[in-house]
C-alpha positions as MATLAB code, in Angstrom:
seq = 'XXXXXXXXXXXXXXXXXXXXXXXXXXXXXXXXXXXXXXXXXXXXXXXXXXXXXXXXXXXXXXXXXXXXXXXXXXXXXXXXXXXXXXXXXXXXXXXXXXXXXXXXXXXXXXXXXXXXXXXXXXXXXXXXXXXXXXXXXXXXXXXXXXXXXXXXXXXXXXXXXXXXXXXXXXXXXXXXXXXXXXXXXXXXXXXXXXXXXXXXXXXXXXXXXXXXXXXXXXXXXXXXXXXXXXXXXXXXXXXXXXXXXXXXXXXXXXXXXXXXXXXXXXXXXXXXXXXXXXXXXXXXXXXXXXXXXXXXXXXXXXXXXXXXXXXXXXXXXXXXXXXXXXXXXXXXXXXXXXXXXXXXXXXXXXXXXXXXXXXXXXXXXXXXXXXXXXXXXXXXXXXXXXXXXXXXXXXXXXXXXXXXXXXXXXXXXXXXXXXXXXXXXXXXXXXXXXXXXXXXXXXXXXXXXXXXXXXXXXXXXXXXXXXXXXXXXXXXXXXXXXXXXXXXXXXXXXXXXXXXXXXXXXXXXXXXX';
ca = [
      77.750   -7.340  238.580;
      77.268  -10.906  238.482;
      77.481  -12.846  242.538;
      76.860  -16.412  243.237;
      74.152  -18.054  243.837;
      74.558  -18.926  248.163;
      76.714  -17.071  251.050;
      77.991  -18.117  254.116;
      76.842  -16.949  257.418;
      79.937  -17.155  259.959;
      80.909  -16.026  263.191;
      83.360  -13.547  263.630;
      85.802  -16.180  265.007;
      85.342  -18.284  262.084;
      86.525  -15.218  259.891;
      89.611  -14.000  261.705;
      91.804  -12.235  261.546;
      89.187   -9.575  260.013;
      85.930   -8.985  261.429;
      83.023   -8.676  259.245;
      80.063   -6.612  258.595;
      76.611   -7.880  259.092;
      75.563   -6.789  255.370;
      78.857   -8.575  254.225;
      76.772  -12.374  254.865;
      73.354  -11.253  253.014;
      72.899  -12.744  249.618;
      70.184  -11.754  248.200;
      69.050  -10.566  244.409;
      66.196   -8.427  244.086;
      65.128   -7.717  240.607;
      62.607   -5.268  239.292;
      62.030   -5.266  235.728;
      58.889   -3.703  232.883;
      58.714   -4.170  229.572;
      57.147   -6.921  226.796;
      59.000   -9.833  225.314;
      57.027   -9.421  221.621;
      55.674   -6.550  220.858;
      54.414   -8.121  217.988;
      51.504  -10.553  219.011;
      48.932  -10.128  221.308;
      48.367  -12.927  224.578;
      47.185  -16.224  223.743;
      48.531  -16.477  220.409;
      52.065  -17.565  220.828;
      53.782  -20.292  223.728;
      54.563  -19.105  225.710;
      52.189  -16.271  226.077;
      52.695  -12.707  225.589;
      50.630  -10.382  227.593;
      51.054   -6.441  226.926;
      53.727   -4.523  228.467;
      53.988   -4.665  232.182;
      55.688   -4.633  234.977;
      57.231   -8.118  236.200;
      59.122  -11.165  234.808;
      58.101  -13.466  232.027;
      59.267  -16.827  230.527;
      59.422  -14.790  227.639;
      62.535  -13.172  228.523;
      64.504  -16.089  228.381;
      66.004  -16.834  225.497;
      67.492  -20.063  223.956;
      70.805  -19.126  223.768;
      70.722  -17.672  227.548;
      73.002  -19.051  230.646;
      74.009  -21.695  228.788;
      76.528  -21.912  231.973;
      74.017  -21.679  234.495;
      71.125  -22.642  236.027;
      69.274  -18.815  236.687;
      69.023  -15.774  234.143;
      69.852  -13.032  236.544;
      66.233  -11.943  236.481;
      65.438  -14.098  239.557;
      64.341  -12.422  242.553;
      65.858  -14.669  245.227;
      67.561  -14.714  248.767;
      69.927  -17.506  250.321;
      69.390  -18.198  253.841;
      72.223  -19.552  255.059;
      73.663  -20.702  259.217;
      77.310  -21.814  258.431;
      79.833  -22.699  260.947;
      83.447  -23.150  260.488;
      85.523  -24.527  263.171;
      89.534  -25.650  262.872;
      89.709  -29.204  264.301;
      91.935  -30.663  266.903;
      94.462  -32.085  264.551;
      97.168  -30.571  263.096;
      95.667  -29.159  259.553;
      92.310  -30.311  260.036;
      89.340  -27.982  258.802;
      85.531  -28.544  259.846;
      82.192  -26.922  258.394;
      78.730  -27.258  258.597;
      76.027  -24.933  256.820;
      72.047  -25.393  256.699;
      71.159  -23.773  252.579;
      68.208  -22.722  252.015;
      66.613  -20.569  249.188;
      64.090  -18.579  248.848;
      62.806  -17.788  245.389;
      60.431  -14.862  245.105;
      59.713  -15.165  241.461;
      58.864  -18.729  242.040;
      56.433  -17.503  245.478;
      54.497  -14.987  243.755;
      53.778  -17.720  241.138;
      52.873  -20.312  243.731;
      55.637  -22.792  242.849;
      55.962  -25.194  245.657;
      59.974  -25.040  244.905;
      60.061  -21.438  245.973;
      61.703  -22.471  249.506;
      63.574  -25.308  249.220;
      66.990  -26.574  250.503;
      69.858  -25.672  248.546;
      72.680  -27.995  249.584;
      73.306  -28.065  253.364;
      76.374  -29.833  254.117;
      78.550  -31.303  256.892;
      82.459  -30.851  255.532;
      86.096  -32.605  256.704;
      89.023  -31.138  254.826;
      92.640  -32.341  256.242;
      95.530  -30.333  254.158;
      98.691  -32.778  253.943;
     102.434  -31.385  252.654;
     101.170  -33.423  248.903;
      97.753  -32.083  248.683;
      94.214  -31.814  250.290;
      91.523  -34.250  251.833;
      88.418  -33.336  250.979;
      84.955  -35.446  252.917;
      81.425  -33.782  251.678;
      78.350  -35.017  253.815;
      74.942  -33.079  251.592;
      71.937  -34.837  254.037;
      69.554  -33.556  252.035;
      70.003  -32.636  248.776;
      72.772  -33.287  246.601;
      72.069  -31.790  243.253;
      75.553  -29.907  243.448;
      77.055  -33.101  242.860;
      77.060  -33.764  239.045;
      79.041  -35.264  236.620;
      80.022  -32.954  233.179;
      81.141  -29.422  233.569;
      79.174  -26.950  231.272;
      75.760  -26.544  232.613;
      73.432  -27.555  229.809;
      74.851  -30.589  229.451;
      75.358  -32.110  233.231;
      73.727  -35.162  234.793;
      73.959  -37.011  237.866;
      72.269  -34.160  239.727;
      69.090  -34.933  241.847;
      66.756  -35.300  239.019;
      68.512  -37.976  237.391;
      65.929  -40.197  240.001;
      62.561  -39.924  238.732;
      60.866  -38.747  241.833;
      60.483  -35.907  244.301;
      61.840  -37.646  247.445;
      65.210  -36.272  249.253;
      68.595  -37.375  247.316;
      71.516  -37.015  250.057;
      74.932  -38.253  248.855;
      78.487  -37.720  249.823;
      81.504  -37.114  247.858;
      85.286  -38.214  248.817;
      88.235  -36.279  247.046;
      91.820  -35.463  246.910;
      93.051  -32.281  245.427;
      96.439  -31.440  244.673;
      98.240  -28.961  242.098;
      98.949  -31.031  239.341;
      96.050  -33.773  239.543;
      93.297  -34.499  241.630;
      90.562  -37.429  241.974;
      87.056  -37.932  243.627;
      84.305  -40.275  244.431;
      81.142  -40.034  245.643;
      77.628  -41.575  246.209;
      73.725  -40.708  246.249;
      70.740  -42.379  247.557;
      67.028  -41.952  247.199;
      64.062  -44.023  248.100;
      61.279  -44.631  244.474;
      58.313  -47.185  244.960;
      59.162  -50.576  244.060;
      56.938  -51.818  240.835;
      57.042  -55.680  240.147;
      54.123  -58.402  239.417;
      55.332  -60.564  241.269;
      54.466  -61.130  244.966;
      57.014  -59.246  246.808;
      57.077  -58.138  249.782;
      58.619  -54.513  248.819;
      55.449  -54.232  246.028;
      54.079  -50.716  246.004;
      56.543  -49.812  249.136;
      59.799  -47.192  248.961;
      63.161  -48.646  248.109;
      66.070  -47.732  248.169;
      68.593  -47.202  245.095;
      71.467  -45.936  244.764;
      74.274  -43.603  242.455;
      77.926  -44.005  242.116;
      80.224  -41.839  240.498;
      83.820  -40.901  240.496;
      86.525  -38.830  238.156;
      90.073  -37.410  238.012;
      91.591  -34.268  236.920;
      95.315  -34.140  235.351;
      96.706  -30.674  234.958;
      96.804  -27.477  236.709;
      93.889  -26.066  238.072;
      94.751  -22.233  237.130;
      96.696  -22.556  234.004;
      97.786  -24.256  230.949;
      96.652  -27.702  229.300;
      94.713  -29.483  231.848;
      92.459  -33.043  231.549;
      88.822  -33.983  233.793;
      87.027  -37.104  233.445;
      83.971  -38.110  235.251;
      81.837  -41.430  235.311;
      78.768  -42.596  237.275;
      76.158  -45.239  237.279;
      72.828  -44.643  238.658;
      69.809  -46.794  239.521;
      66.572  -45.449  238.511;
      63.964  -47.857  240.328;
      62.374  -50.383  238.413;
      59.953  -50.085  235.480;
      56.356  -49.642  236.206;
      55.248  -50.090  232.815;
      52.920  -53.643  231.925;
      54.654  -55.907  230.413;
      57.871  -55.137  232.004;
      57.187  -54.407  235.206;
      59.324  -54.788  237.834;
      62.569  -54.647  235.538;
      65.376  -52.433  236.892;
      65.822  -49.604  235.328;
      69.753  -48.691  235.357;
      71.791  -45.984  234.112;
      75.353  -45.320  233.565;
      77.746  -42.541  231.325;
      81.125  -40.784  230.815;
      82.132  -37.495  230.683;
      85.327  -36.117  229.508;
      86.924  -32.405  228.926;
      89.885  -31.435  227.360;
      90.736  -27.663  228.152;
      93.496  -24.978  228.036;
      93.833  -21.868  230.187;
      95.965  -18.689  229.935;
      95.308  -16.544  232.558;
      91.409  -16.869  232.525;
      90.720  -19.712  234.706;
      87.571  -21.609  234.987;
      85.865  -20.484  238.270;
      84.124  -23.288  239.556;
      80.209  -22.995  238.363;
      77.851  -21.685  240.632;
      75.319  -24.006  240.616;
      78.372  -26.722  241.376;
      79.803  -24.961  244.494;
      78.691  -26.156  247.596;
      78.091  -22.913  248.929;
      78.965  -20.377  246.202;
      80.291  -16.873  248.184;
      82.928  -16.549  250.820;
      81.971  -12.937  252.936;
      85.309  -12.968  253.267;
      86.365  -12.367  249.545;
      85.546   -9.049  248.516;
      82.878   -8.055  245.891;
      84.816   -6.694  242.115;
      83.628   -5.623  239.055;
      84.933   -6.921  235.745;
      88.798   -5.978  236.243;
      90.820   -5.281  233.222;
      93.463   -2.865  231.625;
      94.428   -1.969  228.009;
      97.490   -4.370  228.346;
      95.003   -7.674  229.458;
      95.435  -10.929  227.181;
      93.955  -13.900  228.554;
      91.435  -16.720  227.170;
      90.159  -20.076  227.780;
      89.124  -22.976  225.782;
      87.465  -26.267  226.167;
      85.673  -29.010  224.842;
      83.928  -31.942  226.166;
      81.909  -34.884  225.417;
      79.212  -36.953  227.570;
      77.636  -40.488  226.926;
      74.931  -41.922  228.780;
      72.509  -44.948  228.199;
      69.863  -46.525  230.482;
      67.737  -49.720  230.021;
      64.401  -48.795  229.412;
      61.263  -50.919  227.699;
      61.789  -52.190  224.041;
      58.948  -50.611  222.484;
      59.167  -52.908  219.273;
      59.462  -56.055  221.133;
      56.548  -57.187  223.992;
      58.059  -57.919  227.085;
      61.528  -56.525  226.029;
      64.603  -53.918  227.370;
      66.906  -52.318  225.453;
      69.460  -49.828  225.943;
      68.833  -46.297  225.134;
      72.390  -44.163  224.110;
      72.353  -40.551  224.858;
      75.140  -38.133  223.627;
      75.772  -34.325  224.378;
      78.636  -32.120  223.839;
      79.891  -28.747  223.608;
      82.887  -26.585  222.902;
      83.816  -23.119  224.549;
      86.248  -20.315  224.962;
      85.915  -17.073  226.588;
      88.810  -13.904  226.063;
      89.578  -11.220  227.412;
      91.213   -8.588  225.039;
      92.317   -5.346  227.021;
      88.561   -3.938  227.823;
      86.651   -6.790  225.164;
      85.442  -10.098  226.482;
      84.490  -12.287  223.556;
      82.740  -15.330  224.264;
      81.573  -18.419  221.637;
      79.870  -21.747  223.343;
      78.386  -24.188  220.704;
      76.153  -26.950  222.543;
      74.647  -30.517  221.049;
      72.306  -32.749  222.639;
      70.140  -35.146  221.073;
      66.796  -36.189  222.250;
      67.920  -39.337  224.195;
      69.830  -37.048  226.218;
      67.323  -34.273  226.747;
      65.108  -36.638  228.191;
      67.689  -38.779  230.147;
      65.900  -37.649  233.654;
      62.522  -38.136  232.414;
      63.155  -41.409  231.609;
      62.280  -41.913  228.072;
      61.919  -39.557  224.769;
      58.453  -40.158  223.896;
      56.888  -42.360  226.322;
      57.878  -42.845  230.508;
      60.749  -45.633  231.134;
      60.314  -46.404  227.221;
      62.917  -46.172  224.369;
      62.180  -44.148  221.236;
      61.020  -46.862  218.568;
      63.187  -47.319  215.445;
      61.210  -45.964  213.264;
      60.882  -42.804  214.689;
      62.835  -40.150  212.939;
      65.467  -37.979  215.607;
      67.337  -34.744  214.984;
      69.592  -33.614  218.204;
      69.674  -29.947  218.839;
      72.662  -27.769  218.203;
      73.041  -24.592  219.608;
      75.156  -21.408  218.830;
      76.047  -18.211  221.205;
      78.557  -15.340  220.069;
      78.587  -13.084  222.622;
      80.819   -9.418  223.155;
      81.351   -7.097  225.796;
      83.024   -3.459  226.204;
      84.149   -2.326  229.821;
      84.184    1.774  229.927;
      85.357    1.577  233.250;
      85.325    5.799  233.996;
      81.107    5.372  233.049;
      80.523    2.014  234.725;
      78.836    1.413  231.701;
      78.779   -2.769  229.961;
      77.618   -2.348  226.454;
      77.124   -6.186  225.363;
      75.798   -8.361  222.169;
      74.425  -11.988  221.988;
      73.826  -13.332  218.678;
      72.518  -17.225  218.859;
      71.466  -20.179  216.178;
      69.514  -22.896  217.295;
      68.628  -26.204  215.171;
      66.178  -27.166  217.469;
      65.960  -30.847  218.728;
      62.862  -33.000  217.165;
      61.222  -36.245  216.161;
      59.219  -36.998  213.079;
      57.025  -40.249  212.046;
      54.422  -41.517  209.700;
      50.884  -40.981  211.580;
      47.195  -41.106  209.757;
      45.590  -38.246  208.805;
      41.802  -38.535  209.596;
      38.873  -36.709  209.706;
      35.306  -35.928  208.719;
      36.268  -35.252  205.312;
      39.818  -36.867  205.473;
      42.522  -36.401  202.527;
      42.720  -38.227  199.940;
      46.227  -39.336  201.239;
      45.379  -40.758  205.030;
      48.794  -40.818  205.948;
      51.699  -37.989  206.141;
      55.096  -36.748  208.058;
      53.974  -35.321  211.267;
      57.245  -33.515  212.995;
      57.143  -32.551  216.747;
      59.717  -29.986  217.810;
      61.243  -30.476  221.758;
      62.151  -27.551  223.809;
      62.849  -27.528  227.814;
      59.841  -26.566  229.607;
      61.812  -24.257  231.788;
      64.959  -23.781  230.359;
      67.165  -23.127  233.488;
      65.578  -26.291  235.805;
      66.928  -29.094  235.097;
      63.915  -31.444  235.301;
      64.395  -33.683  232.220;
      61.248  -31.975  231.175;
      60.245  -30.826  227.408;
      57.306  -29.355  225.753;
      56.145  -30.767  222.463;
      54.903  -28.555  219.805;
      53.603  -29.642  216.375;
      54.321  -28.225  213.451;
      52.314  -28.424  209.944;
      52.171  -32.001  208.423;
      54.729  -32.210  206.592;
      57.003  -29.960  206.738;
      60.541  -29.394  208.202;
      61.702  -27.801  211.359;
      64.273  -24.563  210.090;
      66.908  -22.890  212.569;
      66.135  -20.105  214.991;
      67.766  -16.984  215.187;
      67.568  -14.713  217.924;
      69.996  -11.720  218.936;
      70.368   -9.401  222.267;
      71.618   -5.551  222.559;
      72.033   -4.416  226.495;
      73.559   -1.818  227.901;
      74.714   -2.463  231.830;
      74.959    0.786  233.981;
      76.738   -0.318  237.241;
      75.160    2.091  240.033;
      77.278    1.261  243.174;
      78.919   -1.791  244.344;
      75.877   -4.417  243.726;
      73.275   -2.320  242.081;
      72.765   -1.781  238.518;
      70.003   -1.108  235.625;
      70.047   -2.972  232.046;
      68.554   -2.340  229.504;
      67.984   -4.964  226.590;
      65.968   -5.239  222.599;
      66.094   -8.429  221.277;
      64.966  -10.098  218.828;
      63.581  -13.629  217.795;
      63.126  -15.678  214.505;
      61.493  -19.217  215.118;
      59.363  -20.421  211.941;
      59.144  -23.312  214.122;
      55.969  -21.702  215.606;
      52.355  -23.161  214.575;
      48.538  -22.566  215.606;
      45.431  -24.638  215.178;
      43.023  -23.170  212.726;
      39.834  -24.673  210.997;
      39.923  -25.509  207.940;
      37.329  -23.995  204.903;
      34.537  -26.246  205.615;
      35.070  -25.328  209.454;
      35.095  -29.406  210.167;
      38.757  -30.094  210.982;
      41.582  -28.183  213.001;
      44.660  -27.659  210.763;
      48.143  -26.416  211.976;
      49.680  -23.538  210.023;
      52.706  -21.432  210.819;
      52.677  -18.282  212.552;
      54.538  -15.094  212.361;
      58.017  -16.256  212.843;
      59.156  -12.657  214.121;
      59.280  -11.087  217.431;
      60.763   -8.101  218.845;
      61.392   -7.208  222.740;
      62.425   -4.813  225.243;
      63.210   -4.560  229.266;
      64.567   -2.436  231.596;
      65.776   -4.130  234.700;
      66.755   -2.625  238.013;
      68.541   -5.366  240.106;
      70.151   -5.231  243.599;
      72.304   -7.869  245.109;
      73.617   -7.091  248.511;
];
């Protein structure tokens, strides 16, 4: 059931020898879906918010342990609008391409997101094939966001919000592809106002800064042990906080993978393609026999650090280290697919495009307390091919990330102890943008943050060649969750925990065509 995320519009030239069918270049997903993502508590006394059961998405839907591997649920109503041109060049092997990507998100329209229509990664393309392998040259004018650095999803960087600000970031990328190894470079550029005391022409005007990155691949693409490693540097403006203003603010980081494939390759992600269907490839469904044994297994590792303000020293930098990593596999077992992904990031990380954990462009001080989050996801699938019919699990764990420090406890009639453990717990403001932005939420004084649980039962009826219905019941345990309440004298607001339970359910039509 599952397409890409773009298409490619074409001539009928560019497709030959077959002609194609106008419906064969639409790419669109349109998504209608009721239900109630906790049954158990009424709207306005959770976060997110739970209103009754209705018709129409909700953040609540998403949960922690979902698309790990992506950047969208599924329950986006979107369409890609898409002018591509291919054209064979006049040399011998030489293949051109140009395509203007756009995207139009509905979900994000109807809730007045100024994202909703945005470009998607229109791009000017060179590829020369030699006898020894293939010249790739990647022109993105606009945004380049596709270009990242890491390979799972959740824990990627480089892309376009790695520069704090909302103006264009074109790059380009160089590389050189052939069976048993390949290598790449690539650059990005943005403009960011230019923050120094100092009398300076460029003071309060856009500058230009600039990204770097490169990697290499050893191994064969399709099968067997293979090797990727992927580096970058990437200027972030300069520091617009007082007493170091006007200080660069640079970042830099590794990535590396170590993975082995048997007959399950690893399809390039979705939100890394540069345009993500080919009209010419036919739609499938999940193909498999009784006699199928394949899997595929990685794990990887990524390092970054960036020089932001010394918060325990006036006038001062330091370097702050961020580290992420996960480990993978996914097999495929006659009509089973079994999948396990465990993911860690740590705060420094999490916030790496904001810059800064607790404050903008500052370090976290020393004394401040950090756990990194770890993530779990078992997932299972059945095929009953004669029905159509995808009955699937998801079981996940979550430690979630979060910081903890000493802070005074005042009030009217204050404690007899004025100071205590206050612990604030991190999660991703929208979980599937990758914005570098969190949400803080307290918990009592005190206390520790515990692991969430949270589980998924669906049941994926495949209609015709693109349309479906799902149904899903999950269900949620975060005794992370806390509320404001006064206290007995009604003078002073105390946080206590909530229900930690929840229980959902959805029914989802969705057509992609």
């Amino acid at each position: 059931m599952n397409r890409s995320l773009g298409f490619a519009l074409a001539t009928a030239a560019a497709l030959a020898p077959c002609a194609a069918l106008a419906g064969d270049f639409v790419d669109t997903r349109l998504v209608f879906i009721a239900g109630d993502d906790d049954f158990a508590h009424d709207a306005g006394t959770t976060i997110p918010s739970s209103p009754t059961t209705d018709i129409g998405s909700r953040v609540g839907y998403d949960q922690f342990y979902d698309q790990l591997d992506g950047s969208e649920t599924g329950r986006e109503s979107r369409t890609a609008l898409v002018l591509h041109k291919a054209v064979d060049g006049y040399f011998p092997g030489l293949k051109t391409a140009a395509a203007i990507v756009l995207e139009l998100n509905h979900t994000r329209l109807m809730a007045g997101d100024p994202r909703a229509l945005q470009d998607d990664g229109s791009y000017i393309r060179a590829t020369q094939t030699f006898e020894a392998g293939t010249l790739d040259v990647l022109l993105m004018p606009f945004r380049s966001d596709r270009l990242r650095l890491g390979y799972l999803w959740d824990i990627t960087w480089g892309g376009d919000g790695t520069f704090p600000g909302t103006a264009p970031v074109p790059g380009l990328k160089v590389s050189w592809d052939a069976p048993l190894y390949g290598t790449y470079v690539g650059m990005k550029t943005t403009r960011l106002p230019y923050n120094t005391d100092e009398e300076d022409a460029r003071k309060g005007q856009l500058e230009a800064f600039f990204g770097f990155f490169g990697g290499a691949r050893i191994g064969n693409e399709a099968d067997g042990l293979r090797g990727d490693i992927g580096l970058g540097s990437f200027q972030k403006g300069t520091n617009p906080n007082g007493s170091v203003r006007g200080e660069p603010v640079t970042s830099w980081g590794a990535s590396a993978r170590v993975a082995y494939i048997d007959g399950l390759p690893f399809t390039p992600n979705n939100d890394l393609r540069i345009y993500t269907a080919d009209p010419t490839v036919p739609f499938t469904e999940w193909d498999a026999t009784t006699d199928t044994r394949a899997f595929r297994v990685a794990v990887e590792a990524t390092r970054v650090s960036q020089l932001l303000e010394d918060p325990d020293s006036v006038g001062g930098t330091k370097d702050e280290p961020g580290l992420a990593g996960a480990g993978y596999g996914l097999a495929q077992l006659g009509f089973w697919r079994l999948g396990l992904t465990g993911v860690y990031r740590d705060l420094a990380f999490m916030h790496f495009n904001g810059p800064g954990t607790v404050h903008r462009y500052q370090a976290a001080p020393e004394d401040l307390e950090q756990n990194a989050e770890l993530t779990g996801v078992l997932s299972v699938q059945y095929r009953i091919a004669d029905w159509h019919l995808t009955p699937g699990l998801e079981l996940g764990a979550q430690q979630p990330a979060s910081a903890s420090n000493l802070v005074p406890q005042a009030g009217i009639h204050a404690p007899s102890v004025l100071t205590g453990r206050r612990t604030v717990v991190y999660r991703r403001a929208d979980m599937f943008d990758d914005t570098g932005l969190t949400y803080p939420s307290i918990i009592p004084d005190g206390k520790d943050i515990v692991p969430t649980f949270g589980g998924r039962v669906s049941a994926q009826l495949a209609l015709a060649r693109g349309f479906g219905v799902t149904a899903a019941f999950t269900v949620l345990q975060d005794a992370n969750r806390a509320e404001l309440v006064q206290d007995e004298l009604q003078v002073n607001s105390l946080r206590t925990f909530t229900d930690a339970l929840s229980f959902g359910a959805s029914l989802m039509a969705r057509a992609e065509f």
